[in-house]
Structure formats: structure tokens, C-alpha cells
N, C-alpha and C positions, 0 to 999 in steps of 0.2 A: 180456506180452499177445500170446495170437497170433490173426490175422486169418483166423477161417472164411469169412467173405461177404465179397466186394466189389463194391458198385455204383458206378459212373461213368457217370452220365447226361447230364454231359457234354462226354465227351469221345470224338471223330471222326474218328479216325487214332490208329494205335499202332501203332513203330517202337523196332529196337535190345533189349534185353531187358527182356520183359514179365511180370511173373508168375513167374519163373523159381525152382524148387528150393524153392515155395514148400508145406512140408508139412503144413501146417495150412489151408491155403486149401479150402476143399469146395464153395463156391458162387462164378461169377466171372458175372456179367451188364455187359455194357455195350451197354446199347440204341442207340446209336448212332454206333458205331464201322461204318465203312463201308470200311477198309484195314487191313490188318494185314502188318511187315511184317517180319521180322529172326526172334527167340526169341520165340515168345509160350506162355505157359502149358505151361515145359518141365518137365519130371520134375515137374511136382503130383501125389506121390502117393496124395495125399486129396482131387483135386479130383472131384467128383461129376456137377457141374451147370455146362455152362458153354454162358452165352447170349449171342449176338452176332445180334440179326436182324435187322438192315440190314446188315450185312457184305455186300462183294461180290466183294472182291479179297484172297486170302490169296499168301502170297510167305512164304519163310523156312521157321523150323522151328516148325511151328504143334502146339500138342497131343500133343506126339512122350512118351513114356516116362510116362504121366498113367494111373497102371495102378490106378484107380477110379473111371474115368470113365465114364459109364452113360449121360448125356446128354446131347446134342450138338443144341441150336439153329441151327442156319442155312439159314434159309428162302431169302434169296436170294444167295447165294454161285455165282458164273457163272464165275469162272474162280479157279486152285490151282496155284501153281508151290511148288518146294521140297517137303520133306518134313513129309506132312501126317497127323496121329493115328498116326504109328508105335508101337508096343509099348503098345496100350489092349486091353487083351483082351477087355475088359468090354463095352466101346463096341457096340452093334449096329452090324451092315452096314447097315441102311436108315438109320440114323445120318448116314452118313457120305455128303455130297453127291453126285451123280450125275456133275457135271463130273469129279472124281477120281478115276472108273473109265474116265471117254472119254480118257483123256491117253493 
């Protein structure tokens, strides 16, 4: 069995490796993660759709090598250290949070 959706509704912090090499994964939602912080959703080659909209603090290697990733949720994300949506080709630039072009 392989996992295309995953919702975690709740869970509010996520640390150390998250989602990682996961190739069948297409939809990732967690409504109420508010930290993110180590590997999160690295090389998902099939991830599509990934929603985090209380996020507000990314750290780590966030979204990096996700080379189908098209949608990108995060409304209020204020601050991005580490390496963030590396190699998404897909990903639109208005995608990708505004803090992450002021660094």
C-alpha cells in the first residue's frame, strides 16, 4: 500500500525527518503545524499539493527536490532559515513566501 494523501490535524510541530523520499505521497495537509524543522517533505517526487496554513517558522530543509510540486500553501509563514523549495520547477514564484526573497 502506498500513501497518496496525508492529513494530520493534529499535530503542531514537526522536527528531524519528515515526509522524506516519500514517492507516492501527492497531497501532504497539516492544518496546524505552526514549526517546521530539520527534513520536511524532501525529494517527494509526486508531491503535488502541500498545505501547512498556520505555519510560521520553517528551519531546515523544507520542500527541497519535490519536482511536482505545483502548490504551495502558506499564508502565514514570517520567517525561513535553511534551504527552502530547492529544485521545484513547477512551484510558481508567487508560491513561494515573500519573507524568502527579503533574506
Amino acid at each position: 500500500m502506498r500513501i497518496r494523501t496525508l492529513k494530520l490535524p493534529e499535530v503542531r510541530e514537526v522536527e528531524g525527518y519528515f515526509a522524506c523520499h516519500c514517492t507516492s505521497l501527492v497531497s501532504l495537509k497539516l492544518p496546524e503545524v505552526r514549526e517546521v524543522e530539520g527534513y520536511f517533505a524532501y525529494n517527494c517526487t509526486s508531491l503535488v499539493d502541500l498545505e501547512l496554513p498556520e505555519l510560521k517558522e520553517v528551519g531546515g530543509w523544507f520542500a527541497n527536490y519535490c519536482t511536482s510540486l505545483v502548490s504551495l500553501k502558506l499564508p502565514k509563514v514570517m520567517e525561513v532559515g535553511g534551504w527552502f523549495a530547492i529544485s521545484c520547477p513547477l512551484l510558481p514564484k508567487e508560491a513561494i513566501p515573500k519573507c524568502v526573497y527579503d533574506r
